[in-house]
Short mmCIF file of the C-alpha atoms (twelve columns), coordinates in Angstrom:
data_MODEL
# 
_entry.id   MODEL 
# 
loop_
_atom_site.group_PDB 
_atom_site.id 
_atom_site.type_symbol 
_atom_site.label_atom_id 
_atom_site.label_alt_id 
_atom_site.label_comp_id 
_atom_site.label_asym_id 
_atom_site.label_seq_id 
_atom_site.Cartn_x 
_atom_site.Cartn_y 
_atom_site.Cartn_z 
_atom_site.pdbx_PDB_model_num 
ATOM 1  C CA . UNK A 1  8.465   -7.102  -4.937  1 
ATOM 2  C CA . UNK A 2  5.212   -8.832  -3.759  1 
ATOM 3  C CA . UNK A 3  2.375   -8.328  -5.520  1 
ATOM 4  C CA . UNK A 4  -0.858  -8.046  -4.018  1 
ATOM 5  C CA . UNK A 5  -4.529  -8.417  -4.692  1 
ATOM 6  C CA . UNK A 6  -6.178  -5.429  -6.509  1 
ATOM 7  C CA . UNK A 7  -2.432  -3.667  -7.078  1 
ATOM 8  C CA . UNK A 8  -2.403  -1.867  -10.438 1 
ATOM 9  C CA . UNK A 9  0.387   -1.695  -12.792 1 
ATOM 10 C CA . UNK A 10 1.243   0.264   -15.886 1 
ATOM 11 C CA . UNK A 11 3.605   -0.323  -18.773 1 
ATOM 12 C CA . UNK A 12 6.093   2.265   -19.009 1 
ATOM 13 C CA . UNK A 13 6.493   2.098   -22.533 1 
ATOM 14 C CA . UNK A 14 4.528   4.965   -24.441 1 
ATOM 15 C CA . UNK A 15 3.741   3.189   -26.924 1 
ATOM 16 C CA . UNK A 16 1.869   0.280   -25.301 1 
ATOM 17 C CA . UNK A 17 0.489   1.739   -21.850 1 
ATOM 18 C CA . UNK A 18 -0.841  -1.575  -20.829 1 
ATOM 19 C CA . UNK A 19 -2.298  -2.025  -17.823 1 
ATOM 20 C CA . UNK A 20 -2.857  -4.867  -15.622 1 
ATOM 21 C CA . UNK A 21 -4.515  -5.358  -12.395 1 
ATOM 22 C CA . UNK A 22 -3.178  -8.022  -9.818  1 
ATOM 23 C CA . UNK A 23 -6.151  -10.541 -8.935  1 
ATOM 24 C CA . UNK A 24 -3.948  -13.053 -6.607  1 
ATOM 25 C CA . UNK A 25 -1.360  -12.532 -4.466  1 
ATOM 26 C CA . UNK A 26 2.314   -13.620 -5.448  1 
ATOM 27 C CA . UNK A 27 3.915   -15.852 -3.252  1 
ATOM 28 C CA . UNK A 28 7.262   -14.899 -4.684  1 
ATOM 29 C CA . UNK A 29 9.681   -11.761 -4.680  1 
ATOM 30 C CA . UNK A 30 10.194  -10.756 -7.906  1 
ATOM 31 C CA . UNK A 31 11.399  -7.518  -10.082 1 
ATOM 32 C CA . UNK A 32 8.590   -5.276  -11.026 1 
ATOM 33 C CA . UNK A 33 5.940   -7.949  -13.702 1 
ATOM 34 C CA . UNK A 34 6.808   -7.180  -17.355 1 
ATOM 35 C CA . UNK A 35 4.369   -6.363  -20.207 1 
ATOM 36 C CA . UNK A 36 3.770   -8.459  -22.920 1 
ATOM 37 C CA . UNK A 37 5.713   -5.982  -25.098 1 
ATOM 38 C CA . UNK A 38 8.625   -6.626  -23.029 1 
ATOM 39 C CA . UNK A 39 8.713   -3.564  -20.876 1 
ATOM 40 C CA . UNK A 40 8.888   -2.999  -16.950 1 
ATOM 41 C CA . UNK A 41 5.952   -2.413  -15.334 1 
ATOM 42 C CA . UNK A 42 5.320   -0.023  -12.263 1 
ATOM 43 C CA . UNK A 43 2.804   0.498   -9.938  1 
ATOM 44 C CA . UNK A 44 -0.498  3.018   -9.990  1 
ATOM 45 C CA . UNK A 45 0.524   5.932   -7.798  1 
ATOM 46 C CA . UNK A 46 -2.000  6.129   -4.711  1 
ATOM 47 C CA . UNK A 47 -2.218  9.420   -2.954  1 
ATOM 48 C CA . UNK A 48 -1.812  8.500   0.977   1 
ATOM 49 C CA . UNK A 49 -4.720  9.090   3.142   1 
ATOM 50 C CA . UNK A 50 -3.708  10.466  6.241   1 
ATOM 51 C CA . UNK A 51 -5.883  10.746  9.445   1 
ATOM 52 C CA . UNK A 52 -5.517  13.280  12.977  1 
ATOM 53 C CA . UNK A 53 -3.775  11.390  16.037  1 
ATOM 54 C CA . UNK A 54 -5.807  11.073  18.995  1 
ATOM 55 C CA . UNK A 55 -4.067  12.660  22.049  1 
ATOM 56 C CA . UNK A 56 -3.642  8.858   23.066  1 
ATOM 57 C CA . UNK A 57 -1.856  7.536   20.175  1 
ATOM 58 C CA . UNK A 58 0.180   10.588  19.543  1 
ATOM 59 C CA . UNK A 59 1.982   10.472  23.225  1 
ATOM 60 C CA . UNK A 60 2.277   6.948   22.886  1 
ATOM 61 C CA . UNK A 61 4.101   7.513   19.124  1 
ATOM 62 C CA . UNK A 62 6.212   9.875   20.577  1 
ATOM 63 C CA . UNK A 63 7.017   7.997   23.714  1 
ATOM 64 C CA . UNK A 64 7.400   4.749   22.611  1 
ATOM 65 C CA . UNK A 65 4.386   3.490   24.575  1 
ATOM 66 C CA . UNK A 66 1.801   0.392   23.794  1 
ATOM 67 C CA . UNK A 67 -1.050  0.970   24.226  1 
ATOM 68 C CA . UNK A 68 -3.872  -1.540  24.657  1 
ATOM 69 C CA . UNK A 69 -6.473  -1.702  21.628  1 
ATOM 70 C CA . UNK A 70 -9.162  -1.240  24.291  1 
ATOM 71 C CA . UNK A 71 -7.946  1.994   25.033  1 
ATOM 72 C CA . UNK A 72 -7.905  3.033   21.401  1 
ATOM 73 C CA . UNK A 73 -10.775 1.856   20.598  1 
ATOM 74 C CA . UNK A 74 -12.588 3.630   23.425  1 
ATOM 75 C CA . UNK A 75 -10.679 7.021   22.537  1 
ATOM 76 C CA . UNK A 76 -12.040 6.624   19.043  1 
ATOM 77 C CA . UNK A 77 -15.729 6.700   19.961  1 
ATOM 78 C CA . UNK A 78 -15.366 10.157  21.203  1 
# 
């Protein structure tokens, strides 16, 4: 797993719950990081954040269609 800039991760031991946050990006794939009481580590959950579809991008998610960031960005100032 990569990690990335400003990724959180918790020890899963419940006696430690350490907690570390990621300040440079890894360059390597790796397990999840260990704490320094030897446990795994796993990442914050982050709820999702989930936006409408303009009429524009859904067709073109449902058809399979490009279309050109001018378009979109036009459609999104109405």
């Amino acid at each position: 797993m990569i990690m990335r800039k400003g990724q959180r991760y918790l020890c899963q031991n419940p006696n430690c719950h350490g907690e570390i946050e990621v300040m440079t990006n890894s360059g390597e794939e790796d397990s999840n990081p260990l704490c320094r009481c030897g446990a795994k580590m796993k990442k914050v959950y982050s709820k999702p954040i989930f936006r409408e579809l303009s009429a524009v991008e859904a067709i073109a998610r449902f058809g399979d269609i490009t279309i050109p960031k001018n378009d979109l960005a036009l459609q999104n100032r109405e």
